[in-house]
Structures are given as structure tokens and as C-alpha cells.
N, C-alpha and C positions, 0 to 999 in steps of 0.2 A: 392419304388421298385427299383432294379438296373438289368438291362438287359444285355444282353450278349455283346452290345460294352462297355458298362462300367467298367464290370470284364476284357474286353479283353485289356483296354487301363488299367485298374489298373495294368493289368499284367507288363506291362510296368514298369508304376510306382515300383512293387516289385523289379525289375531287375535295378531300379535307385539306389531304397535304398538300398540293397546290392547288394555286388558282387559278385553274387554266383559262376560267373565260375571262377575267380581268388581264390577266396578261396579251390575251390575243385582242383586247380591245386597247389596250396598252401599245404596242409593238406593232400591231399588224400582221400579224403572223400565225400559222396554223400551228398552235400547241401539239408535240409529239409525246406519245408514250413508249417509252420503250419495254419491251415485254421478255422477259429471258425465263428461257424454259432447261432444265435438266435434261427432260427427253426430247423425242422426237417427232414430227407434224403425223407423223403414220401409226405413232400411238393411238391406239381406237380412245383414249381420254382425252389426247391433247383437241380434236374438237371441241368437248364441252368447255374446256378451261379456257381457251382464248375466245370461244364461242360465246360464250356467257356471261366476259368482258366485254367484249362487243355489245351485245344484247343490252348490260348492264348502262351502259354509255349512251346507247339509242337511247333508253327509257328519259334518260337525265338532257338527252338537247344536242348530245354529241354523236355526229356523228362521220366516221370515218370516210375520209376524200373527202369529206366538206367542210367541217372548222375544226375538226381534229386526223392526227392520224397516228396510227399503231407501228413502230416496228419492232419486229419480231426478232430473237436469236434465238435458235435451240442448238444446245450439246450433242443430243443423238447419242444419251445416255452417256456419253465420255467426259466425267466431272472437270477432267483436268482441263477441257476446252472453256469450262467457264468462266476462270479468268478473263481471256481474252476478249470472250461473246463480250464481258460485262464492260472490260475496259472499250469495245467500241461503241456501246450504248455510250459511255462518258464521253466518249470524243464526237461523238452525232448532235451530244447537246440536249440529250432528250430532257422535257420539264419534270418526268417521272419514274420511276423504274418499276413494275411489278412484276414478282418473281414467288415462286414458290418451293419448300424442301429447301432445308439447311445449306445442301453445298453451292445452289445457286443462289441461296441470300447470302452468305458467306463471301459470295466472287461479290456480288454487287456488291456490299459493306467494304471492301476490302479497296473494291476500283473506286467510291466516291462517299465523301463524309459529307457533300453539300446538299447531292442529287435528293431527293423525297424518295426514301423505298418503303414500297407496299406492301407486303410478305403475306404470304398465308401457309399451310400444308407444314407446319413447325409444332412440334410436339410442347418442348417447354422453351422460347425465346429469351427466358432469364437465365436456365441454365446455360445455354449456348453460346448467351455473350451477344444475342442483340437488339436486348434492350433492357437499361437498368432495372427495370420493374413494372410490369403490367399496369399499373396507376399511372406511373410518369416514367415513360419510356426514355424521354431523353432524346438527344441524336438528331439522326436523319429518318431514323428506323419507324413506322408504325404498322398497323396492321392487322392480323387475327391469327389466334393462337388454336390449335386442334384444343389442347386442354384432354389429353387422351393418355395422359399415364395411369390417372383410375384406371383404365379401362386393363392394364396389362395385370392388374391385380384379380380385377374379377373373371378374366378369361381362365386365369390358373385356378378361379374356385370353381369356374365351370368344371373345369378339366380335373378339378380332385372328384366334384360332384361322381362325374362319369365314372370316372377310373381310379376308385378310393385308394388303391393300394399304389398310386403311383409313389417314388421315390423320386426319381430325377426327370427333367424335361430339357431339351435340347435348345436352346437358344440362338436362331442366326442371326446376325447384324452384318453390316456393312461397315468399317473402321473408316470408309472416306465422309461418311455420314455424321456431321455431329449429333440430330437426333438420336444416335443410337446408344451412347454414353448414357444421360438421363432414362432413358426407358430402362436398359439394362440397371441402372440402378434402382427401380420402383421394382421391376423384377424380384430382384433381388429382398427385399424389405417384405413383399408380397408372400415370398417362399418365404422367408422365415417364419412369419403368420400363419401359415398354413404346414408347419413342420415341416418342411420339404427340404433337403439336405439346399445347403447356402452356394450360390455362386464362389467358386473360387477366382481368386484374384489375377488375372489372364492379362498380359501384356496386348492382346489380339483378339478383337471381339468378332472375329469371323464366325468361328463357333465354342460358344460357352453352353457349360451344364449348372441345373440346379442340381 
């Protein structure tokens, strides 16, 4: 999940990667963002997240219908729509893409190696493939990383805390998800550390056991 200081500080980030006020003082022209979402506007979060872009951009001088403007695509949870969403963000011309969750940083990365994308809600972006290294990411790609596979280690020491005699835990993932490759594997390293019988080696990460 990405919460409203992390869109607010990605906004940032947008305003790194390009420069949108030099270009519109360049050109004449109201700099576009284009904004690509996995879910849906009736997601009770998708408020905070484009809301807090927005927010984020008032603070900095921008602001929408006046020398910038936002458009939006959401999926409506249908990953395979994000292709598309992404490749007409490319054809609109937007100065920027920010998007968040693997599979729709994935469709952007995929529809434009030129466009500036913003990412955030991505567990590890080096494992994933989008961006060579947290130091120097490379690309097109910047952004903010969750930095949350610690976190699936110490939830299973919680979870031994509670219930010392556990042996195995149930693992769901998503296989359209690249997120969920990496985490499964810290999973995985976490059980071993903690004795917990090991993930076996599953073609299909819908549901894995320790």
C-alpha cells in the first residue's frame, strides 16, 4: 500500500524528473501528468493516492486546470488492461508517468523507455527489473521503494512468538504480481531462520507453504 506521504514525496520526485516548469515556459504549454492506477476511482484508497498528488503539486505552485494538468487511467483491478492504459498515456504525450504496484510500473516501463516514470508501492525495484540499483537507478525509471521485505521476516517471528509450535504457514501471492517473487523469497530465508519447514519449489505462486 502507499500512503499519502509517499505520493506526497513522489511528487517531488516527478518534479525531479522532469522540468515541467521550464518546459512550459519553454513551449507554451500546460505540462501533463499522466497518472496510471491498477485499481479503481471507487477504491475507498484510490482518493488518498491521486488526492495527495494533487495536494502534493498545489504545495510546489502546480496547479491543476491552471499551468498543469493530470490525466488519469485506472484498470479497475484488470492488470491486463494496463498495457493499453499505459500505451495511451504514451500517445497523449504526457511530460510524466506516475504509477504505482509492479504490474502497472511494468506496463509503463514496457510502453516508454523515454517518458520519466515515478513509481512507488514496489517492494524491491532491483529485484523486479526496474532499476539497476537503488544508488543509480539508470533508465527512465525513479522513484520510492516500500523497502518492506524485512518486514515479511519479522511478521513470521511475530507469528512464531504467538503460536511457538507452528510448523507450516500458508503463503498467498498473486503470480501476475512481480512483487511477489522477491517477497516469497525473503519468506522463504526467514523460515529457514526461524526452523520452519522451507518453501517448496512451486511453479505457481497462488498458494505456497512453509
Amino acid at each position: 500500500m502507499i500512503d499519502r506521504r509517499t505520493f506526497l514525496a513522489g511528487t517531488g520526485a516527478v518534479l525531479l524528473a522532469a522540468p515541467l516548469a521550464a518546459e512550459a515556459q519553454q513551449v507554451g504549454k500546460v505540462p501533463r501528468i499522466g497518472f496510471l492506477s491498477p485499481s479503481s476511482p471507487s477504491d475507498s484508497r484510490a482518493p488518498h493516492r491521486l488526492g495527495a498528488l494533487q495536494q502534493g503539486l498545489r504545495e510546489l505552485g502546480y496547479v491543476e486546470g491552471q499551468n498543469i494538468s493530470i490525466e488519469s487511467r485506472w484498470a479497475e483491478g484488470k492488470y491486463d488492461r494496463l498495457p493499453d492504459l499505459a500505451a495511451e498515456l504514451v500517445r497523449l504525450k504526457v511530460d510524466v508517468i506516475v504509477t504505482y504496484a509492479p504490474p502497472a510500473i511494468q506496463a509503463a516501463k514496457q510502453a516508454t523507455g523515454t517518458i520519466p516514470i515515478v513509481m512507488g508501492g514496489v517492494i524491491d525495484p532491483v529485484a523486479t527489473g526496474f532499476v539497476a540499483s537503488l544508488a543509480r537507478p539508470g533508465g527512465n525509471i525513479t522513484g520510492l521503494s516500500l523497502m518492506a521485505p524485512e518486514l515479511v521476516g519479522k511478521q513470521l517471528e511475530i507469528l512464531k512468538e504467538m503460536v511457538p509450535k507452528v510448523s507450516r504457514v500458508a503463503v498467498p501471492g498473486n503470480p501476475a504480481n512481480a512483487g511477489t517473487a522477491p517477497q516469497l523469497r525473503h519468506a522463504q530465508a526467514a523460515a529457514r531462520a526461524l526452523n520452519l519447514s522451507e518453501l517448496p519449489r512451486v511453479g505457481c505462486l497462488r498458494r505456497s507453504r512453509l
